[in-house]
C-alpha positions as CSV (number, residue, x, y, z in Angstrom):
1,X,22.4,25.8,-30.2
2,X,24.3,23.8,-27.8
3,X,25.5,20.1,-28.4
4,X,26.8,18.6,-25.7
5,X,27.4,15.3,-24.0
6,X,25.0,15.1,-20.8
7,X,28.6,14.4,-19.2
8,X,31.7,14.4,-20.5
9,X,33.6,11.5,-20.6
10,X,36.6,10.5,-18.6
11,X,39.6,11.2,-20.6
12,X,41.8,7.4,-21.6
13,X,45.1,6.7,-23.2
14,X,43.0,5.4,-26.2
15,X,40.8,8.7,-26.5
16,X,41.3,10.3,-30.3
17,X,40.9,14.2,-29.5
18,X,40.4,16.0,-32.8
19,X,39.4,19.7,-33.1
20,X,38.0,22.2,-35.7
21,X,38.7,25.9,-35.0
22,X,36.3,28.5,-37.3
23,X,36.5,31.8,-36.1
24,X,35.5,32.1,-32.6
25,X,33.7,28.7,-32.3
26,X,35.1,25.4,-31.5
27,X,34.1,21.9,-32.5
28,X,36.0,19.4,-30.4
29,X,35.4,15.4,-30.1
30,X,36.7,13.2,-27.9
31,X,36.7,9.7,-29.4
32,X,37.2,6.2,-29.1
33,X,37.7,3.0,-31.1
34,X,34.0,1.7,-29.9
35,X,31.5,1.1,-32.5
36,X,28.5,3.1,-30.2
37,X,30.8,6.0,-30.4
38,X,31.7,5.9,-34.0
39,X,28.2,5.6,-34.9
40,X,27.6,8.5,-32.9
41,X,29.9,10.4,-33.7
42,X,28.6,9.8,-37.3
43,X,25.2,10.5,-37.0
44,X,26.1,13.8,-35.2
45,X,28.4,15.2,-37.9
46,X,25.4,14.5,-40.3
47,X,22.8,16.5,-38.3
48,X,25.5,18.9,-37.5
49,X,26.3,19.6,-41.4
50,X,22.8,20.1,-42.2
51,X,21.9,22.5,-39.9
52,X,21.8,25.9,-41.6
53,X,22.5,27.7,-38.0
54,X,25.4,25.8,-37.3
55,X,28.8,27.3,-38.9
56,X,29.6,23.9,-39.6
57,X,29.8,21.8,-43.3
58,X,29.6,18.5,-45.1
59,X,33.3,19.7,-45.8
60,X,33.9,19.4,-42.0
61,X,31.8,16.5,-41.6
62,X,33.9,15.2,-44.1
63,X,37.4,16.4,-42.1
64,X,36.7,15.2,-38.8
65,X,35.5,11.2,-40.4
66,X,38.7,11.1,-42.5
67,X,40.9,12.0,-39.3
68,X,38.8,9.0,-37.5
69,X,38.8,6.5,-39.7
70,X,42.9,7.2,-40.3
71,X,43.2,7.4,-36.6
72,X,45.3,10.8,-36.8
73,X,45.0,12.8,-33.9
């Protein structure tokens, strides 16, 4: 299953890049201080964390929203 942006976005100075490495996969997102974004971002770590064929958890979910609301990159 394939989640991706229908384009990437142009990388700014204000982009937050923050990156899970499990294995072989990669989870990487690119994000900004915008509410659409956040929301987004949100909504997909929640569908993300419940699907059983992703190799991705609430604990992850959990990760990448902590890292985003602190700002950390």
């Amino acid at each position: 299953m394939t989640n991706r942006l229908a384009s990437p976005p142009e990388p700014r100075a204000d982009m937050q890049v923050i990156a899970i490495v499990k294995g072989t996969e990669r989870f990487i997102f690119l994000v900004t201080d915008s509410f659409e974004v956040k929301t987004q971002l949100t909504e997909t770590l929640a569908r993300w964390a419940a699907n059983p064929d992703l190799n991705f958890s609430w604990y992850d979910a959990g990760m990448i929203a902590g890292r985003v609301q602190k700002g950390t990159h």
